[in-house]
N, C-alpha and C positions, 0 to 999 in steps of 0.2 A: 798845449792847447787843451782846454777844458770843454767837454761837449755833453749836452743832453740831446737824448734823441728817445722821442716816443715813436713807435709802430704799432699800425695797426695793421691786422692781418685780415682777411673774411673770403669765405670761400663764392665760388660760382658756381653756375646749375651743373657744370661739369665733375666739382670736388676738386678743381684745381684751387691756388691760392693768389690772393694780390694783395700786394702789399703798399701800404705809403708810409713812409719814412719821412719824421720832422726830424730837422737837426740842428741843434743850435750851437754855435763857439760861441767860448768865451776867452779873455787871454789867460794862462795858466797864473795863478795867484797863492801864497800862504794860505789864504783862506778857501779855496775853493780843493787845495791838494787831497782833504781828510775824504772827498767823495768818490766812492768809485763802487757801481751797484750794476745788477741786470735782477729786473722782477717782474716775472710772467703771473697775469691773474690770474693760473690757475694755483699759484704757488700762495694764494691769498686766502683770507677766512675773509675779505672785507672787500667792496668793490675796487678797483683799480685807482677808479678816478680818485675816488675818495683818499685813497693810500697817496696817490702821486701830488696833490693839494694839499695834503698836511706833512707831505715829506719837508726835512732842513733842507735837501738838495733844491727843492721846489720856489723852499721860502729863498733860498740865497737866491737862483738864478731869476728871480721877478724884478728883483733888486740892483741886479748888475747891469749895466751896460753890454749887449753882445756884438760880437763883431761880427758875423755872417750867421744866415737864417740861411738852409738850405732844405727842399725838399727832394723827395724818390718813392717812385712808386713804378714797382716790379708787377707783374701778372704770371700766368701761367707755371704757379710753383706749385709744384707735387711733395707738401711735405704734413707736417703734423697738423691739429687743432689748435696749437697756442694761438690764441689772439689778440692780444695785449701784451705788451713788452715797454718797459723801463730801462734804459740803457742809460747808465754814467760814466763816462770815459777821460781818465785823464792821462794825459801826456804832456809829460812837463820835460822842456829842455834842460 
């Protein structure tokens, strides 16, 4: 299974965190095996969006057919400021 999943993180009046998780499958492919990334905006000199829009991983997965669309969104997490996160995940049988 090939999967993209952007997060977004942002705190509340408290400094706790909540999160929504997009995630998308795809079926695992030759083509898709060369990806596999995690990039937080603070790891960036350039905005996020702009990085994740002109990524390969971006330009393929617009293009493919996916098999499930799932979201997740977490609340009261006590953890750092990342708030932007790129996750590429492959798992091929």
């Amino acid at each position: 299974m090939f999967q993209l999943s952007l997060v977004r993180q942002a705190p509340n009046k408290d400094e706790e965190f909540y999160q929504v998780h997009l995630n998308i499958f795809y079926e695992s492919s030759q083509d898709n095996q060369i990806f596999s990334e995690s990039t937080w905006d603070e790891d960036l000199d350039e905005n996020i969006f702009d990085y994740i829009r002109n990524s390969e991983v971006f330009a393929y997965a617009k293009e493919e057919e996916y098999l499930a669309v799932k979201n997740l969104s977490r609340g009261n997490l006590r953890m750092g400021v990342k708030e932007r996160n790129l996750v590429i995940d492959n798992e091929h049988s």
